[in-house]
N, C-alpha and C positions, 0 to 999 in steps of 0.2 A: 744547282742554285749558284750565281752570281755573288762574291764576295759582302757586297751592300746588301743583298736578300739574306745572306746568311749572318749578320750581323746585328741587323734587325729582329730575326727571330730568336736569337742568344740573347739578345737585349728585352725582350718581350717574356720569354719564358724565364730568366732572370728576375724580372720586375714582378712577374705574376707567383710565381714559387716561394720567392722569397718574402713577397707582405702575405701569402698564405700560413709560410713557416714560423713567423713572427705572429701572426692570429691563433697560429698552433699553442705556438708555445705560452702566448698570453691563457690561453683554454686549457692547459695541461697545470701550468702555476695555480691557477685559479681554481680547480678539483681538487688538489694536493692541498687546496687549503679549507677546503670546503667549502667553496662557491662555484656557485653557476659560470658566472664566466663570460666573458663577452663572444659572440659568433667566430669562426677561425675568418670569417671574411673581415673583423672588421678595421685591421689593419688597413688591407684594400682600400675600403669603403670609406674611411680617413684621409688615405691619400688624394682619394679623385675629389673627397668633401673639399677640402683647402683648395682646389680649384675653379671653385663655382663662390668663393667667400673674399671678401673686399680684403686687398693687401693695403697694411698701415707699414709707417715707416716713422720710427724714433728719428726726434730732432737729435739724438745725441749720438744716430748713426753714421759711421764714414763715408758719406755716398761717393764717387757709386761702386766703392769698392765691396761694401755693405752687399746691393746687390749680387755682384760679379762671381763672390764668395760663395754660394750656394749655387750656382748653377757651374758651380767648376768644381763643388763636391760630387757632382752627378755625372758631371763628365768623367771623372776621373775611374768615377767603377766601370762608367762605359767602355773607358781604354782598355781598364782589367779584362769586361768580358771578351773584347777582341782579343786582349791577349792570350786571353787562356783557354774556354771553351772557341773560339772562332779559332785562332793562329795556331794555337799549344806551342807558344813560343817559352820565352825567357824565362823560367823559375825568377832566378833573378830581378828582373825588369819589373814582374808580378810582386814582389814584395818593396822593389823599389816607389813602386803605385802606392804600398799602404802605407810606410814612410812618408809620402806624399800625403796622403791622407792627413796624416796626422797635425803637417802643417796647416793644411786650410782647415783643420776644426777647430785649430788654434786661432786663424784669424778669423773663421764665424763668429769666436766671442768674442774676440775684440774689438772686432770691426761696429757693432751695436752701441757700445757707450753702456750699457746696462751693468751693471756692480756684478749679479750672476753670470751674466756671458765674462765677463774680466776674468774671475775666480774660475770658472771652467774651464778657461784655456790656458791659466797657469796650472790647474792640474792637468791639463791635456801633455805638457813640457813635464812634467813631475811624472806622470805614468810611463811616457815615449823611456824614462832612464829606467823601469821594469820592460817595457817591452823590447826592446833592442837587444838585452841578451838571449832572447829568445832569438834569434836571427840567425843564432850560430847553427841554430835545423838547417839552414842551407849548406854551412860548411862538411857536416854529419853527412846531409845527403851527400855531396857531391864526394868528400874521402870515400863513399860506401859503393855510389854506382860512376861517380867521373864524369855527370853529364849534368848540364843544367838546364837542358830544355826538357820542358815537359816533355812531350809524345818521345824523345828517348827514350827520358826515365819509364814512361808506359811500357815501351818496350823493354828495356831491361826487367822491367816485374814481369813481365809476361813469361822470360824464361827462367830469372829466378825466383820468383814467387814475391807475393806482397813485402813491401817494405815495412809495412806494420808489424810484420815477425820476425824482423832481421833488427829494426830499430824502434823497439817501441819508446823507450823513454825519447825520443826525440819526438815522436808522433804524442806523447804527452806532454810536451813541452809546445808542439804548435795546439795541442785542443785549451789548453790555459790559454792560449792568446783569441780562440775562439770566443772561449769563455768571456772573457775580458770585453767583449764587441757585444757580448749578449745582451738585451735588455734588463734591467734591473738585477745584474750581477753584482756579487758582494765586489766584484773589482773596477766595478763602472763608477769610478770618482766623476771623472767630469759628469756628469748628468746624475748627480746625487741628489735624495731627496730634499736634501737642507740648500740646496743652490733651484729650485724649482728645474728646470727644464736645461740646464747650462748653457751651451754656448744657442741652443735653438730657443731660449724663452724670449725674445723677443722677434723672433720672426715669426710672419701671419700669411696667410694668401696664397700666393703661386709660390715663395721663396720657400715656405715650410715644406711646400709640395715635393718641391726638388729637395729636399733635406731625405722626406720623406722617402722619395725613390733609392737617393742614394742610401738608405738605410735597406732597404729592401736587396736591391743590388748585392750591397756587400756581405750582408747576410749570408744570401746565394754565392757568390763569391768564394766568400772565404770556407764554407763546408764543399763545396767544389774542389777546392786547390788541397783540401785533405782528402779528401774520398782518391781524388786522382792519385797524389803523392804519393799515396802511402797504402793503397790497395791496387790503383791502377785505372785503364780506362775502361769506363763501364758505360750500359746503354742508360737511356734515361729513365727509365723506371725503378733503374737499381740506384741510378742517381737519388731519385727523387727518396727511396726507400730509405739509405743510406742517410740521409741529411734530414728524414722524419726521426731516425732515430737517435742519432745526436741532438737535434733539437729537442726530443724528449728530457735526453741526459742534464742537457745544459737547466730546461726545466724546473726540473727536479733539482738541481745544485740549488737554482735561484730561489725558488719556494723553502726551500729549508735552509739556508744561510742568511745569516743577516748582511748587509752593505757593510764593509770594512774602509776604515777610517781610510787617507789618502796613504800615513806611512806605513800602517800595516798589510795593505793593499800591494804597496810598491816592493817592500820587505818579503810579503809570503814570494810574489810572482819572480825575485832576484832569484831566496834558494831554490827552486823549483828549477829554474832555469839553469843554474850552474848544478843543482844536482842531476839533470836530464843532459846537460854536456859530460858531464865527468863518466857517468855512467855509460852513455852511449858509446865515448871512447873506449870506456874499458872491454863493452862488449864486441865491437870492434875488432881488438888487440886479442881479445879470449878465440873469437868464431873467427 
């Protein structure tokens, strides 16, 4: 297969796994609390709905940076998936992508004029100061195995075994930042229930669509770049198995936690983080 054929299909199976995982996990919260629950399709069936539905556009949005905004969130996981399952290039580069992220969810809600997209993407800048010390998982990996491209590190676990048992506190330090991307997590400030929909409550049509994909995407995504890191490269079934059952986990956190305010949100995700550095070093220095 051809480069652009194989991009295509990373992108495809990307997009489809992940609004399944997210219908999952809406269907797993939703038992846990004792309700039926919506179809695990119907993430999916949301996304292709915004595409058959009339796009509005607030007077009080930035055109046309408004639009340009969402459809360069979608792009941006696209790059990830070439970079990661298509290339298995840069660790690095790959998290430099979510960083990136983080800015355009920031100007999603700014760019609308809407008082709720505002507030969401000054928490989006308030959470980026919890999530960045989580980052230091790159440095852990890289003192542990010396390599920052993925399909190394593949290979370095392949002879010395998973990195999830050589460094687990750093592999709990990137599943908190999983968590934190999960839908209706107690650490999901910007899209909190008192700000309606955050930086996405005003967009409609094809634009949510692309919100929509890239939600999908990163999903896929970001359980990809742990299952690889920190277990190694596996086939797709074990992929897909692998990412059922963190999605469950996450689930279950979300159905029984409540939504945590923005500081105490940002406050739990800091010691976790510097406890999962402090620790990893130590284990490190011990082994």
């Amino acid at each position: 297969m051809n480069l652009m054929g194989n991009i295509i299909v990373n992108v495809l199976i990307a997009f489809l796994i992940g609004s399944l995982l997210l219908g999952f996990q809406r269907k797993v919260m939703a038992r846990i609390q004792r309700r039926p629950g919506p179809p695990v399709i119907q993430h999916l069936l949301h996304t292709l709905k915004f595409y058959v539905k009339e796009s509005s556009f607030p007077r009080t949005a930035a055109m046309p940076f408004y639009i340009a905004i969402a459809a360069t969130l979608c792009g941006i996981w696209i790059s990830a998936v070439i970079i990661g399952p298509v290339l298995e290039g840069s660790l690095l580069l790959f998290f430099g992508i979510y960083a990136l992220h983080k800015i355009v969810e920031h100007n999603a809600g700014s760019s609308s004029g809407s008082p709720y997209g505002k507030l969401s993407c000054v928490r989006a800048v308030f959470s980026a100061a919890a999530e960045m010390p989580l980052f230091a998982v790159l440095a852990i990996i890289y003192l542990q195995t010396r390599k920052m491209i993925i399909s190394d590190i593949i290979g370095y676990q392949s002879i010395h075994g998973p990195l999830l048992l050589k460094l687990p506190l750093a592999a709990m330090m990137f599943f908190v930042l999983i968590l934190s991307k999960a839908p209706y997590s107690p650490f999901s400030i910007t899209k909190g229930k008192d700000i309606i929909s955050g930086y996405e409550t005003e967009h409609f049509g094809v634009l949510r669509g692309y919100l929509m994909i890239s939600e999908s995407i990163a999903w896929y995504m970001l359980l990809w770049i742990f299952l690889t890191v920190f277990i190694g490269g596996l086939s797709l079934p074990l992929y897909i198995l692998g990412m059922v059952i963190i999605t469950t986990i996450t689930a279950f956190i979300n159905a029984t936690t409540p939504m945590l305010n923005p500081n105490h949100s940002v406050a739990i995700q800091v010691i976790l983080a510097f406890v999962g550095i402090a620790g990893s070093i130590v284990l490190m220095l011990v082994m």
